[in-house]
FIKE-95330 format. One line per field, with one value per residue (C-alpha): residue number from 1; residue in one letter; x, y, z. Coordinates in pm, whole numbers, m for minus. Layout:
i	[NUM:...];
aa	[A:...];
c1	[X:...];
c2	[Y:...];
c3	[Z:...];
REM end
This chain:
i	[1:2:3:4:5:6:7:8:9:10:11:12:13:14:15:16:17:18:19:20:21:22:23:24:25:26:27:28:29:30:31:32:33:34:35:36:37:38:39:40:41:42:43:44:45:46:47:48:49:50:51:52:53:54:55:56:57:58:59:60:61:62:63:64:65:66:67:68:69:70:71:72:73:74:75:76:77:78:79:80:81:82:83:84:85:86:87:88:89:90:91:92:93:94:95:96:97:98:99:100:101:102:103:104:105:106:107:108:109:110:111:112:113:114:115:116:117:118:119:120:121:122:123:124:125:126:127:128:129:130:131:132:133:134:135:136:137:138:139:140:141:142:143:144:145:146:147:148:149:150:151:152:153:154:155:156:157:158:159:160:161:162:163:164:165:166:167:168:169:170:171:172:173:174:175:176:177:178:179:180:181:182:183:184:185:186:187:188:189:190:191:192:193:194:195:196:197:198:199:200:201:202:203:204:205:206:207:208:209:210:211:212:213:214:215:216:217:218:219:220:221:222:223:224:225:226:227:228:229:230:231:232:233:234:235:236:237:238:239:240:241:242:243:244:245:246:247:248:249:250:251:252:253:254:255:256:257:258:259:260:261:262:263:264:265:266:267:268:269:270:271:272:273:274:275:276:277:278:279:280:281:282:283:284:285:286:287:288:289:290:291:292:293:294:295:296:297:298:299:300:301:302:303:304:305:306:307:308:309:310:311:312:313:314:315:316:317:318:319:320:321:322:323:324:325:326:327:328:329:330:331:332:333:334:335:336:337:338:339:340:341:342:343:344:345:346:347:348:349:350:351:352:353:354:355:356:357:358:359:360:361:362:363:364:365:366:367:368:369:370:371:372:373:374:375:376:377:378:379:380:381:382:383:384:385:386:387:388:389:390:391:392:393:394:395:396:397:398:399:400:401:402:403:404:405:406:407:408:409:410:411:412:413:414:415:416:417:418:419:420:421:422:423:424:425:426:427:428:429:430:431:432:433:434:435:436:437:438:439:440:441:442:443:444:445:446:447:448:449:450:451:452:453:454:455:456:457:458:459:460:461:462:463:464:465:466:467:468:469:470:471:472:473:474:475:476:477:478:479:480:481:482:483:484:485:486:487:488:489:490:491:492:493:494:495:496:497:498:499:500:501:502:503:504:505:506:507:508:509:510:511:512:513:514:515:516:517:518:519:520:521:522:523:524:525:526:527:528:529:530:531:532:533:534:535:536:537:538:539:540:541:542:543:544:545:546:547:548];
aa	[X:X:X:X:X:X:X:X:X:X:X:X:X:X:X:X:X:X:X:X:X:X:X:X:X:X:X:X:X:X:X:X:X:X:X:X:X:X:X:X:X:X:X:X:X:X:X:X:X:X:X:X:X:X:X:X:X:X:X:X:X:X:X:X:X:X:X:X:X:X:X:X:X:X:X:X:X:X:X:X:X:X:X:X:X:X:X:X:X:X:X:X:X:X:X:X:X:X:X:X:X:X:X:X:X:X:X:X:X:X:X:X:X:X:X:X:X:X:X:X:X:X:X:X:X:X:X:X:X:X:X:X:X:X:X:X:X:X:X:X:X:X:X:X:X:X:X:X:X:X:X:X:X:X:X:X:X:X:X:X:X:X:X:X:X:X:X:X:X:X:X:X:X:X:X:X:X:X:X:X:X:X:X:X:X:X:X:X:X:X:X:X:X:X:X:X:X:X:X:X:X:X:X:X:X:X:X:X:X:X:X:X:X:X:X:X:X:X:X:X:X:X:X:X:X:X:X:X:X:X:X:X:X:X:X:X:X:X:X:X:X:X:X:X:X:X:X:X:X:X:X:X:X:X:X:X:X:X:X:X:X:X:X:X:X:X:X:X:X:X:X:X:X:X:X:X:X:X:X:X:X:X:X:X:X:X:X:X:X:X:X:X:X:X:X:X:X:X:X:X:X:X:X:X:X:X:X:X:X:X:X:X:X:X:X:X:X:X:X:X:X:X:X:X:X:X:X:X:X:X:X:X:X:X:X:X:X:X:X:X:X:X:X:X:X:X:X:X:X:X:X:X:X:X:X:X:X:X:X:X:X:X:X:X:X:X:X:X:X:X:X:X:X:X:X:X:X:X:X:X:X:X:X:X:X:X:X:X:X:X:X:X:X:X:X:X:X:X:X:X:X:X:X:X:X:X:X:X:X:X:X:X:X:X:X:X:X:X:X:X:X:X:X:X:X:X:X:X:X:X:X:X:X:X:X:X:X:X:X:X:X:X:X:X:X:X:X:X:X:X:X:X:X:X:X:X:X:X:X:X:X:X:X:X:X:X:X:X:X:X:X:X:X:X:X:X:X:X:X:X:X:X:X:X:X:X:X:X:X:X:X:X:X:X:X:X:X:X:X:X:X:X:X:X:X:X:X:X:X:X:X:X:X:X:X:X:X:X:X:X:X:X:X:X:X:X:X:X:X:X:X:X:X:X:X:X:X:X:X:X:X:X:X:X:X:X:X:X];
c1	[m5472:m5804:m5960:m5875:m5969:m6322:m6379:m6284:m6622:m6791:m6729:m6775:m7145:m7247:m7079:m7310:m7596:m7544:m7332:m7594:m7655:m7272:m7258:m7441:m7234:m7227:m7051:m6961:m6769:m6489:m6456:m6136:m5967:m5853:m5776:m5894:m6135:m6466:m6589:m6484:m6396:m6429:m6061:m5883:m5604:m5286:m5013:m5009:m4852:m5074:m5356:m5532:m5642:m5847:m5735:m5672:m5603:m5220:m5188:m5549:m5642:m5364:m5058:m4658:m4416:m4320:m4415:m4173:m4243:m4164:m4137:m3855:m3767:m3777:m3942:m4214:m4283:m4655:m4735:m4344:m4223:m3868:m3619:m3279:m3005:m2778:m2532:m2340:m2650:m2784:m3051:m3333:m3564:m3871:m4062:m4431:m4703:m4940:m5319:m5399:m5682:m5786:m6097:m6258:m6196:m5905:m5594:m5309:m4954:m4650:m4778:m4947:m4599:m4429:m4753:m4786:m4356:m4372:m4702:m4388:m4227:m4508:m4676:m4310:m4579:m4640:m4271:m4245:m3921:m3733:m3730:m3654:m3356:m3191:m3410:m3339:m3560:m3893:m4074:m4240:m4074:m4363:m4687:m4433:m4106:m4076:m3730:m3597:m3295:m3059:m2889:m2688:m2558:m2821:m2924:m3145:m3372:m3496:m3746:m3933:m3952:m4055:m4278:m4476:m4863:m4928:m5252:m5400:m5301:m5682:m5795:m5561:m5473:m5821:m5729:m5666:m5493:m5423:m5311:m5655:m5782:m5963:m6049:m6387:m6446:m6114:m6013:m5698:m5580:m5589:m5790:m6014:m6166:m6534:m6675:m7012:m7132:m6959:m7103:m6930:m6997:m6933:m6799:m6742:m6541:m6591:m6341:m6241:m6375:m6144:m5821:m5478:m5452:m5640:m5921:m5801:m5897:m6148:m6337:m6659:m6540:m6437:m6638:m6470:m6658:m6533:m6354:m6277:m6017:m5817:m6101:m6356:m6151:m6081:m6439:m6506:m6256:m6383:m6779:m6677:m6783:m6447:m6229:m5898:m5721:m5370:m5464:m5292:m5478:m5335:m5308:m5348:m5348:m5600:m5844:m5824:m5691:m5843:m6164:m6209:m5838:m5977:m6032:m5872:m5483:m5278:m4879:m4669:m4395:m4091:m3986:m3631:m3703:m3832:m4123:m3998:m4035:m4008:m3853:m3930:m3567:m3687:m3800:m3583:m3518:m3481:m3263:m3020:m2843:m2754:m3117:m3233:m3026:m3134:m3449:m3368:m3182:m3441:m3733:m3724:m3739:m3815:m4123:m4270:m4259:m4416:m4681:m4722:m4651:m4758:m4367:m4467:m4195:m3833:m3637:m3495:m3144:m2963:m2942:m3303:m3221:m3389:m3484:m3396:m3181:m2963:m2737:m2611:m2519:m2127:m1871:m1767:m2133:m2075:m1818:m2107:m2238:m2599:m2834:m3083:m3011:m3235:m2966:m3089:m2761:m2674:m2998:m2994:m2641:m2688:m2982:m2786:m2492:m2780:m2834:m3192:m3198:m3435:m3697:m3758:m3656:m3932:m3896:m3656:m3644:m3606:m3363:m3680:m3815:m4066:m4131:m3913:m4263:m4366:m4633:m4645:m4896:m5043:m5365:m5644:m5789:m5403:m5421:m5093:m4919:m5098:m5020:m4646:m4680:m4788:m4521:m4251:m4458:m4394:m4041:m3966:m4117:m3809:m3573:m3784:m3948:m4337:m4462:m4825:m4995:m5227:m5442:m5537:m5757:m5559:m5641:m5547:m5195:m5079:m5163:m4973:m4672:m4642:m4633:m4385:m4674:m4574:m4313:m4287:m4506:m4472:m4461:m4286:m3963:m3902:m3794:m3689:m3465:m3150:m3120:m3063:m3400:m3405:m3090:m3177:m3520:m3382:m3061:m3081:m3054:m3276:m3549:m3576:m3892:m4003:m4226:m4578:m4443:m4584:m4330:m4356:m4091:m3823:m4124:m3863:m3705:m3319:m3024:m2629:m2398:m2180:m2480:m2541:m2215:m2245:m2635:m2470:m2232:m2422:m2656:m2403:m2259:m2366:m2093:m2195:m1875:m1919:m2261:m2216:m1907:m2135:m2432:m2193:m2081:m2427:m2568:m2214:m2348:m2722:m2580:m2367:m2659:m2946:m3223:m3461:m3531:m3608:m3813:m3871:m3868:m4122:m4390:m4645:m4981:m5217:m5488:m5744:m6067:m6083:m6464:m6569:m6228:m5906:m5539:m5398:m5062:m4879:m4546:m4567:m4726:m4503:m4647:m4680:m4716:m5022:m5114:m5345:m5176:m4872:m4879:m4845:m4744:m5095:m5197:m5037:m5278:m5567:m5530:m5502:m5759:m6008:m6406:m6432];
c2	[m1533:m1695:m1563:m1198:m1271:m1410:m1149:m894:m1025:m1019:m649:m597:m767:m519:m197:m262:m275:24:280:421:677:742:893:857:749:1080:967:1347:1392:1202:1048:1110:970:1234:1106:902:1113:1030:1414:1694:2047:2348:2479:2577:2817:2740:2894:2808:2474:2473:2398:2091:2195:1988:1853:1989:2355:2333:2266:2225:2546:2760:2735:2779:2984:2648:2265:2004:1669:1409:1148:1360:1569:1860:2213:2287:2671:2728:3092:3177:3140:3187:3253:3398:3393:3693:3881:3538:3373:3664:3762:3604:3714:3519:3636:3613:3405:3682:3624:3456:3542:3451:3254:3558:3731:3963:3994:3774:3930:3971:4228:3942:3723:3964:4058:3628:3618:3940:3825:3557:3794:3993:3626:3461:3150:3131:3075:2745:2680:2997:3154:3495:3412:3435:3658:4003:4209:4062:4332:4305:4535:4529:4356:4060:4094:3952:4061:3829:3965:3703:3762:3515:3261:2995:2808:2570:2889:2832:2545:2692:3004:2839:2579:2880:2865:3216:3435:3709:4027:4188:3935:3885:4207:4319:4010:4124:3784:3480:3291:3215:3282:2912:3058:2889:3011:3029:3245:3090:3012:2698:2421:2376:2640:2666:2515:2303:2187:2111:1908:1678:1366:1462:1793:1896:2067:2237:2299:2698:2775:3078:2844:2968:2584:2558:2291:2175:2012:1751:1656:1894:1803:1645:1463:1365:1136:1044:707:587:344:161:m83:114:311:m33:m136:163:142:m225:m113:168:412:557:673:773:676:664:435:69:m285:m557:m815:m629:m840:m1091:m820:m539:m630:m967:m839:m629:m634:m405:m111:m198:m88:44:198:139:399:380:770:679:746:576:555:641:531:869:902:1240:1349:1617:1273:1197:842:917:1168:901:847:477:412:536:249:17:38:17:m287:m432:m423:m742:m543:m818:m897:m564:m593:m896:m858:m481:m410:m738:m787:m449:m298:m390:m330:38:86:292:584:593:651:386:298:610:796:528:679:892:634:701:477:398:315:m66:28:211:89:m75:m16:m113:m455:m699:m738:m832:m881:m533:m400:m558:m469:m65:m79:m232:30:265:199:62:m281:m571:m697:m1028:m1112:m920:m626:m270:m40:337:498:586:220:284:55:171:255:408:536:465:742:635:733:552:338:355:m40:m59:177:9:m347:m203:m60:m372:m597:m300:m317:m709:m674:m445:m672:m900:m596:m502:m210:m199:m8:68:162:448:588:914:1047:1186:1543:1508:1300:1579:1821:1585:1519:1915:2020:1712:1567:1201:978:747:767:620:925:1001:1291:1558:1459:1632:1603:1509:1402:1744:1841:1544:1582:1917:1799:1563:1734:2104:2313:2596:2378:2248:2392:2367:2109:2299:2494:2383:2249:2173:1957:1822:1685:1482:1780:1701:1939:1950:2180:1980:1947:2316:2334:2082:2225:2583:2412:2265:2564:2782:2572:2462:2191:1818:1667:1951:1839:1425:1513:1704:1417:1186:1328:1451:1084:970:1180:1052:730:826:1025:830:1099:907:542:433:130:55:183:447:391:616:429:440:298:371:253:296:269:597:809:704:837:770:833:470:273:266:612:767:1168:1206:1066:854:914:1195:1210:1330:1739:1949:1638:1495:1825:1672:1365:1588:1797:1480:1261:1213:1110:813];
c3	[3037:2955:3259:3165:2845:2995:3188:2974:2743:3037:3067:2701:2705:3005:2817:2505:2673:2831:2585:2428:2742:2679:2332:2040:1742:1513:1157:1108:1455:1533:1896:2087:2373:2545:2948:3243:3378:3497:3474:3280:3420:3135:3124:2762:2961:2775:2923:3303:3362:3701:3513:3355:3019:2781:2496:2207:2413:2334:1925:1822:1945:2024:1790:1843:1593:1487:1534:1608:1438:1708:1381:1215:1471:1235:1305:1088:1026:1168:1279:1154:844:931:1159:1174:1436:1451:1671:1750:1833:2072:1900:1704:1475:1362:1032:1196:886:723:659:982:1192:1518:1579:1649:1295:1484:1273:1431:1396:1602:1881:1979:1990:2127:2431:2495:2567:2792:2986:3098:3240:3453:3555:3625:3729:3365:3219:3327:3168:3295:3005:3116:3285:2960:2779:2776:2555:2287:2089:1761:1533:1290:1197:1055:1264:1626:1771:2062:2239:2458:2788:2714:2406:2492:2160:2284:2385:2022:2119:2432:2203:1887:2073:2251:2244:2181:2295:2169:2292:2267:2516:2754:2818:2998:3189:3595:3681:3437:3712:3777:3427:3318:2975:2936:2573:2411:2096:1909:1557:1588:1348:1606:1853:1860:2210:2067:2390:2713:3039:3290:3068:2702:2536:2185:1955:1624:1369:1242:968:875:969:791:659:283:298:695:906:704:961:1123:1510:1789:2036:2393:2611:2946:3025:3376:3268:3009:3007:2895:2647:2476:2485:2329:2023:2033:1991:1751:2024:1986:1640:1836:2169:2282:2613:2703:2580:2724:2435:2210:1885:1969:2196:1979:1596:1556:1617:1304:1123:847:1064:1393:1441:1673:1704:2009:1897:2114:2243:2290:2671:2942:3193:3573:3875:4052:4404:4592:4708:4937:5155:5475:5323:4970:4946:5045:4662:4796:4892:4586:4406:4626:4560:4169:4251:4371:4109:3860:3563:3359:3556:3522:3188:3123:3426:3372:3018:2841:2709:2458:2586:2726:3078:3112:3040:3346:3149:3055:2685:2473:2068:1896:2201:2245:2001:2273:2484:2605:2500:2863:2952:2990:3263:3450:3759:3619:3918:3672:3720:3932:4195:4579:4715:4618:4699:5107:5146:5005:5276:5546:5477:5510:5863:5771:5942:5987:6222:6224:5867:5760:5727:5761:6030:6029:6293:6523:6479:6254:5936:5620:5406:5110:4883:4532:4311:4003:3845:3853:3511:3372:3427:3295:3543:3826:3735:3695:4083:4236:4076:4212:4569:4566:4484:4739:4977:4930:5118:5374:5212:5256:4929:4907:4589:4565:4268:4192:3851:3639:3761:4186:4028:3837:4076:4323:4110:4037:4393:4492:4710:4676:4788:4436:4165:3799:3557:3303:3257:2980:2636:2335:1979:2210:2564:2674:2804:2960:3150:3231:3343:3598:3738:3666:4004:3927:3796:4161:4332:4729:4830:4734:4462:4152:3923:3600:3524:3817:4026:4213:4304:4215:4140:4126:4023:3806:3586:3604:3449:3181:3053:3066:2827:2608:2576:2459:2186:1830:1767:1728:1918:2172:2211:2231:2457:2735:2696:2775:3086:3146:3187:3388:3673:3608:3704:3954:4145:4043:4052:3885:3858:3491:3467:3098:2795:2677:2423:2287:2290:2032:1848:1599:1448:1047:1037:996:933:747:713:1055:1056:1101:1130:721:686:971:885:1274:1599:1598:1974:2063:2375:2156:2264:2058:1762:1755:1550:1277:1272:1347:997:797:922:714:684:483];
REM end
């Protein structure tokens, strides 16, 4: 440890010395984290899940009917006021907010609801959550009134409805293709939309002046330099280069806190999920269910944590539901099969049941002769994430399984992970209020793509029908036992099939530095998610942050 700590100084000294070329400390801006990315690329497009938009495109400067506060879980009215189910929850009618303009000084109303949820349907590429196949009919009715008609009962339709980013209609109409549409110079409603300056180092962001909010945001704008790694994020925060970041410091207390305990603090909120260890299962090898748990068995857990994660966090549980989510664990869960368990025996014998033998002890043999090998994906600077992937390379070492780790900026993984161009990869899956859309994320058939597709969620490509079934179930109900009864059967079959390898439990990085800005949310002010990496949530933060 005192090495790291040594040569994290080291690091430190030569940052100093240099940061000034980086960004000049403006008192009236405040600095954001955004990503690892050693360049930026101009791109606020907010509806194609294809493409890598900056932050704060999705809730900063285009808004959703209504926000859901990851701290509460309750949905805030935003652009709605209201909404009302009718026709035995077939149709649903949203009451669209009055007085709001876009950035522009064009009247927002529901035409412009109604145009974003039908674009959808003529760009299929764009409704990333297959919206439309239960949809049947969305017109506005009037200025105020958005009409949404249903196919079918499906209740949980209210989120990717409500939790739209919505476009204006004036602009994206003349449009010939959004598919390739990178919006340089966006016009939303949003608390923040006016581009200041942009180049491949540094861009800013200025807040809207005519924003529906009274007296929001406080602050002038936001300033995003680039950062390569977690490193230099923390010697950033550390220098008070930087106001905001949701990134991973390893040791946290004595690098980060002790150094300044006045204005130096940080939340590690735990999601209730948990970070995966994805396994492609359009691969010849790991389609194999048995292999897949093999591999689980395999990784010490207990070692990633502490290695990887510093001991912030704690080992997955098999059904990847964790803090908060753990409510909806089964009652029959302890009589599970735990592949999460650091288990060699069980690991070498799944293997050898496989047909995947060894070669002079060493290591595992495919049917053609060839080594049993893998990539590992995870983007560069995430130091956390990488540490994590070497530990797992090591303990698959043990079985005969030769696991190479390879990084990626943030940018090429996504793109990767999207497309199902990997083997593994740490990531993380869907979440939401209950453990439906994460179910649904990891086993639903028609979420499953073809390798080169782009997919926005399912990037291991997994589907059964029994959990067809079971979402179609729980979509079309509103009852609370109905509900726990279907999640518990839901995460039997996640354990039986093993589409995803959970490796610990999720938490939401993020730090701040007091200095210049105050009211962050935190674990005693709990308003919102502190992390800016918190979409769409970190909008709550971002109204009430304030200049000092």
């Amino acid at each position: 440890m005192q090495k790291i700590i040594s040569k994290f100084f080291v690091l430190l000294f030569i940052f100093l010395c240099s940061c000034e070329n980086k960004t000049i400390r403006d008192q009236e801006g405040l600095i954001v984290y955004q990503e690892n990315q050693i360049s930026w690329v101009r791109n606020f497009e907010p509806l194609n899940p294809v493409s890598v938009c900056r932050w704060p495109t999705r809730g900063g400067i285009y808004e959703s009917l209504f926000l859901n506060n990851p701290i509460t879980t309750e949905w805030v009215p935003w652009l709605a006021t209201k909404y009302t189910w009718q026709n035995d929850n077939k149709k649903l009618l949203f009451t669209i907010r009055s007085g709001v303009e876009w950035s522009d000084g064009r009247p927002f109303n529901a035409h412009d609801v109604a145009y974003t949820f039908n674009l959808w349907k003529q760009f299929p590429a764009l409704d990333s959550r297959n919206a439309w196949e239960y949809l049947k009919n969305v017109v506005a009715v009037s200025d105020t009134i958005v009409e949404i008609d249903f196919k079918r009962v499906y209740v949980p339709g209210f989120e990717a409805i409500a939790g739209a980013y919505i476009v204006p209609k004036h602009i994206w109409s003349k449009l010939e293709d959004p598919l390739t549409f990178d919006n340089p110079n966006p016009v939303g409603t949003g608390p923040f939309t006016e581009i200041l300056r942009f180049n491949s180092q540094v861009w800013e962001l200025g807040k809207n002046d005519n924003y529906w909010q009274p007296g929001k945001p406080h602050i002038d704008k936001l300033t995003f330099p680039t950062f390569s790694s977690n490193e230099q994020t923390t010697l950033a925060l550390l220098s008070g280069k930087l106001d905001w970041a949701g990134a991973f410091i390893p040791a946290i207390q004595r690098i980060f806190v002790d150094k300044n305990p006045e204005h130096h603090h940080y939340w590690f909120r735990n999601t209730g999920y948990s970070t995966f260890l994805h396994t492609n299962t359009k691969d010849d090898v790991l389609k194999d269910t048995n292999v897949r748990k093999a591999i689980s068995y395999a990784i010490n857990r207990k070692q990633v944590v502490k290695v990887g994660m510093y001991d912030y966090t704690t080992p997955a549980h098999v059904t990847s539901l964790a803090g908060p989510m753990a409510k909806w664990h089964s009652p029959e869960i302890d009589e599970k099969e735990n592949w999460t368990a650091y288990n060699l025996d069980k690991a070498n014998e799944l293997l050898d049941e496989a047909g995947y033998k060894w070669k002079n002890k060493k290591e595992r043999m495919n049917a053609n002769g060839s080594p049993l090998k893998f990539d590992i994906i995870v983007v560069s600077g995430w130091s956390d994430w990488v540490r994590s992937a070497q530990v797992i390379s090591q303990n698959l070492k043990k079985v005969g399984i030769k696991a190479t780790v390879r990084t990626y900026d943030f940018g090429a993984w996504i793109v990767r992970m999207q497309q199902g161009d990997f083997q593994m990869a740490i990531g993380w899956a869907d979440k939401g209020d209950t453990p439906y859309n994460f179910f649904k994320g990891m086993m639903y058939s028609e979420y499953v793509k073809p390798i080169g597709e782009t997919a926005d969620i399912n990037w291991h490509r997994f589907g059964i029908k029994e959990a067809d079934f079971l979402i179609k179930e729980f979509e079309q109900t509103s009852d609370a036992k109905k509900m726990e009864k279907i999640i518990y059967s839901l995460q039997h079959l996640f354990i039986e099939h093993a589409p995803g390898i959970p490796l610990f439990a999720e938490l939401s990085w993020a730090e701040c530095n007091t200095k210049y800005f105050t009211n962050f949310p935190s674990a005693e002010n709990p308003y919102g998610p502190l992390s800016p990496n918190d979409q769409p949530g970190f909008v709550f933060a971002l109204l009430n942050i304030k200049k000092r």
